[in-house]
N, C-alpha and C positions, 0 to 999 in steps of 0.2 A: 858903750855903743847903743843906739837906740834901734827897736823893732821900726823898718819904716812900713808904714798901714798905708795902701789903696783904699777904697770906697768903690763898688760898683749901683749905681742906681742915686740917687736922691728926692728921698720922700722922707717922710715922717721917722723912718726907722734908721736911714743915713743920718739923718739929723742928730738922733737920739745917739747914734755912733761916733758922729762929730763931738758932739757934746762930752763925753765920755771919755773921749781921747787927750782932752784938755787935761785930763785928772792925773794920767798915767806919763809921771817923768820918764820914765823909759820909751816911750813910745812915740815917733811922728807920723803925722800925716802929711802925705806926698802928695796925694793924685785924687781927685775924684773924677768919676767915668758916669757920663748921664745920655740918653737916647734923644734928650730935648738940648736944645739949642740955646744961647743966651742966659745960662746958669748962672747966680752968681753964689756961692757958698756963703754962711754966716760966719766963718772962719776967716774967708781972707784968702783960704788955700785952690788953686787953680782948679778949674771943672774943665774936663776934658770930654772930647765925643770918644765912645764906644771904640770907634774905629781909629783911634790913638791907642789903644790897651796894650798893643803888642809891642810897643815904644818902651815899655816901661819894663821889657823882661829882664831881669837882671837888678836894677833897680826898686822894687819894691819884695818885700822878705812875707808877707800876707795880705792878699786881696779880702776883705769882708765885701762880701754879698747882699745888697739890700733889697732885693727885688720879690715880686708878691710869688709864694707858693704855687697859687691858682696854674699862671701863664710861664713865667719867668727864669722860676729858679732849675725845674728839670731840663731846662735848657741849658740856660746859664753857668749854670756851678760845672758840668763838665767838659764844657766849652774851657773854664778860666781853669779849672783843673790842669788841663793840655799843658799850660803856659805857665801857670804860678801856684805856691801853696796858697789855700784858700780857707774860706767859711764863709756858713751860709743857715740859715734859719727854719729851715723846709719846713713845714708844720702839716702837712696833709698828711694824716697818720696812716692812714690802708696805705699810702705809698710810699711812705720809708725804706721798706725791704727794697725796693726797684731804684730808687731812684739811690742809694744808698752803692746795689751792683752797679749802676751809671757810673757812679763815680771815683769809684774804687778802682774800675778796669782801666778807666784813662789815664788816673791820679798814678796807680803803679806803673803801666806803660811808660809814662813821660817824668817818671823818680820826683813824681811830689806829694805832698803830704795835705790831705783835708779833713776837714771836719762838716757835716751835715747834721741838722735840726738841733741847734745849738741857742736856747732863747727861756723859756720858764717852763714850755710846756709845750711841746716836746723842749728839756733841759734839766733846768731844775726840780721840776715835780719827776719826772724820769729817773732819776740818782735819785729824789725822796722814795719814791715806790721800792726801788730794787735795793736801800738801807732798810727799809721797814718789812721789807717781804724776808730777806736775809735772816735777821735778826729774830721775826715772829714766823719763822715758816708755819704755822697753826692759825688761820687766822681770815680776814677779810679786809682787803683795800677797798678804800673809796678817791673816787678825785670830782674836788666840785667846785667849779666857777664862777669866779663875780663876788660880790657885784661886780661888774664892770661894762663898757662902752664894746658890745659886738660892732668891727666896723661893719665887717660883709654884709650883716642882717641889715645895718642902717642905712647902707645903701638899697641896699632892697627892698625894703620899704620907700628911698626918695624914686625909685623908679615908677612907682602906680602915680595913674594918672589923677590930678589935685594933690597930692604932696608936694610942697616947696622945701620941707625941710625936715627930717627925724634924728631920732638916736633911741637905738636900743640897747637895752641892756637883762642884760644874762643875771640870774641873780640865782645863787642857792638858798635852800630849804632849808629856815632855820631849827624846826622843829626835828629835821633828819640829823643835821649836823649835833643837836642836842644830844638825841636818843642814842649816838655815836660816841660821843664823848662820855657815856657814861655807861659805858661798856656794851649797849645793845648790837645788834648786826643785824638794823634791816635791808632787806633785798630794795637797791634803788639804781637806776641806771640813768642817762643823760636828763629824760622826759620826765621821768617820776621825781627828781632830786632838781629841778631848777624850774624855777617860772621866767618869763622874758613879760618884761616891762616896756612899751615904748610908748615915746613922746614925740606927737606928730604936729607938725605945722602944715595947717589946710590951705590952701587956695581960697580967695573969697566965691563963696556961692557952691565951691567943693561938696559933693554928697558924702556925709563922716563916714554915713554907716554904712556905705559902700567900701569906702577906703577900708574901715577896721573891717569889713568882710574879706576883702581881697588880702589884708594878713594874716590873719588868719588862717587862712585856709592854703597860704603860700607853703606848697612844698618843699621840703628840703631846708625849709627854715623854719616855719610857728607849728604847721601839724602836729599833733602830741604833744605839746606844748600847753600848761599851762599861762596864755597872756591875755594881759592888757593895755589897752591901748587909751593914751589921755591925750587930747587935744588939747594943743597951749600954744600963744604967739611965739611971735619969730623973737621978740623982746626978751619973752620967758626961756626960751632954748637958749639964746646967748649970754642968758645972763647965769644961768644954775647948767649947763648939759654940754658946754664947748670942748671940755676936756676929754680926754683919751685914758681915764682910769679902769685900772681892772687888776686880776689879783685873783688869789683862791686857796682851797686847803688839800691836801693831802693827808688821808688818816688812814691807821693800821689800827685796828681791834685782835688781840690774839690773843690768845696763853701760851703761858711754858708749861703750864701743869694745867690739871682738872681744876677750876674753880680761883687758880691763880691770872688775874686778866690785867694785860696791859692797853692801854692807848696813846701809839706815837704820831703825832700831829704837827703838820710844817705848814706855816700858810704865808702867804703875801700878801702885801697891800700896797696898789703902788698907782700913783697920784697918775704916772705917764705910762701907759705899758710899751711904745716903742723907745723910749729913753729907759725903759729897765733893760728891757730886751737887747738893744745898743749895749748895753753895761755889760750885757751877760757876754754879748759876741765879742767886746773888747778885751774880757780876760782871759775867757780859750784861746783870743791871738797868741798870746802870751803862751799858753801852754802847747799852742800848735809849733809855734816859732820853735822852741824848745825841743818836741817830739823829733820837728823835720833835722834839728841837729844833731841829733842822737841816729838817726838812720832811718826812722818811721818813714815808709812809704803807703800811696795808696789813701781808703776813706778810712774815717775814725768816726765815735760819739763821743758825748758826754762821759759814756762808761771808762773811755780806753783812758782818759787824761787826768793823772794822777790831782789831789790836792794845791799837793804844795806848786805843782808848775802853773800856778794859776798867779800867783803871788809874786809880786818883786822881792818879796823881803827872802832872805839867805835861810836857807835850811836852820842852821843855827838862830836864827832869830827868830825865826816861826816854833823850835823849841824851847826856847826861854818866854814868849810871851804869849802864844798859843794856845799851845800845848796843853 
């Protein structure tokens, strides 16, 4: 019997979830749920409005959640909580704890089973930190980003006025990630450990150095930051910058003993970050499906979901070839 999967939202990350789902013989996709009109899915599979979702109680086994952090998901996910087991990607980290009780009181209330911030980061790099903190309790994490495609920043830059077109990207420090890897422990935090790089497309007659001032000095995005800004045609942006890549490392420097030093290191690199991120939500379906039928009610993480229920293959085949 197959897991059948909902979709809420389509954008980039649904896509990446649709895509994903092609992979997984146990799994269909039923429904997708979008707030725009006139959808048509790359799949073939039906796009429904919002206000069909409740049509479908009974009928789908997990709702995945596409929709942006910012506006969407503290809404959203204990909304469908109410109604269906779910997942969902949250990624604003000071608001995990709240938005996590959100969903926890409705999801037990109404005997269903979710999952919140389930994607690389909050996700994977999350299980990397707390295998590596476990393991070297003596010690210092770091976590560092990029290269990759900041959407939010790039859009914030196409906001000032004479930008037609950007892309920023987050990049770490290779000289920290070096002194890292070879047992040092410097003190580095967001600002000190990445520079942002963006690529601007001006307006004709556009003031540059107006524009790269107004980034600059954009709060809550470049301040403290060290960047730079290169100006290049619209030609050049689509031909080398259209993509959505992004990725990063996770590292533990510790001892077991005085003078005995380990460094455990997990990194990604990944050509699409909403088609990993899709991949990552498609397998916790897998292990939420599972959780909900064992009696798990209420919110879960990354942390609560075992391994192997991530996996189609049989306990038994996961220790023969595994293992």
């Amino acid at each position: 019997m197959s897991i059948k999967i909902g979709i809420v939202g389509y954008g980039n990350l649904a896509r990446g979830v649709e895509t994903s789902l092609h992979l997984q013989k146990d799994m269909e996709l039923v429904a997708i749920f979008s707030r725009r009109s006139g959808i048509t899915s790359v799949s073939g599979v039906p796009v429904y409005g919002m206000d069909e979702l409740l049509t479908f109680k009974g009928k789908i086994d997990v709702m995945i959640l596409c929709g942006g952090s910012a506006t969407d998901l503290m809404e959203q996910t204990p909304m469908v909580a109410k109604h269906f087991n779910c997942i969902d990607s949250f990624d604003t980290h000071a608001k995990i704890p709240e938005h996590f009780a959100n969903v926890d009181k409705v999801a037990k209330a109404n005997g269903h089973t979710a999952i919140i911030s389930c994607g690389w980061d909050p996700g994977m790099f999350s299980l990397n930190r707390v295998y590596a903190e476990s393991i070297l309790p003596q010690g210092t994490s770091y976590t560092f980003w990029g290269r990759g495609v900041s959407q939010g920043h790039s859009d914030a830059i196409r906001r000032i006025d004479g930008v037609l077109d950007a892309r920023q990207y987050t990049c770490p420090k290779e000289n920290l990630l070096d002194e890292i890897r070879h047992g040092q422990t410097p003190t580095v935090d967001a600002y000190t450990g990445h520079t942002r790089e963006c690529y601007v497309v001006a307006s004709d007659g556009a003031d540059k150095q107006k524009i790269e001032q107004s980034i600059k000095t954009m709060k809550n995005y470049f301040v403290g930051y060290e960047t730079t800004v290169h100006f290049i045609s619209q030609e050049e942006l689509d031909t080398h910058h259209k993509g959505i890549p992004h990725g990063g490392f996770v590292l533990r420097s510790g001892e077991t003993k005085k003078g005995t030093r380990h460094v455990i290191e997990y990194s990604l690199t990944l050509d699409s970050n909403p088609e990993f991120t899709g991949a990552v939500l498609v397998a916790y379906s897998r292990g939420l499906y599972r959780l909900a039928n064992h009696g798990g009610k209420g919110a879960y993480t990354v942390f609560d979901i075992a391994p192997a229920w991530l996996s189609p293959h049989s306990a038994e085949e996961l220790r023969a070839h595994s293992l």
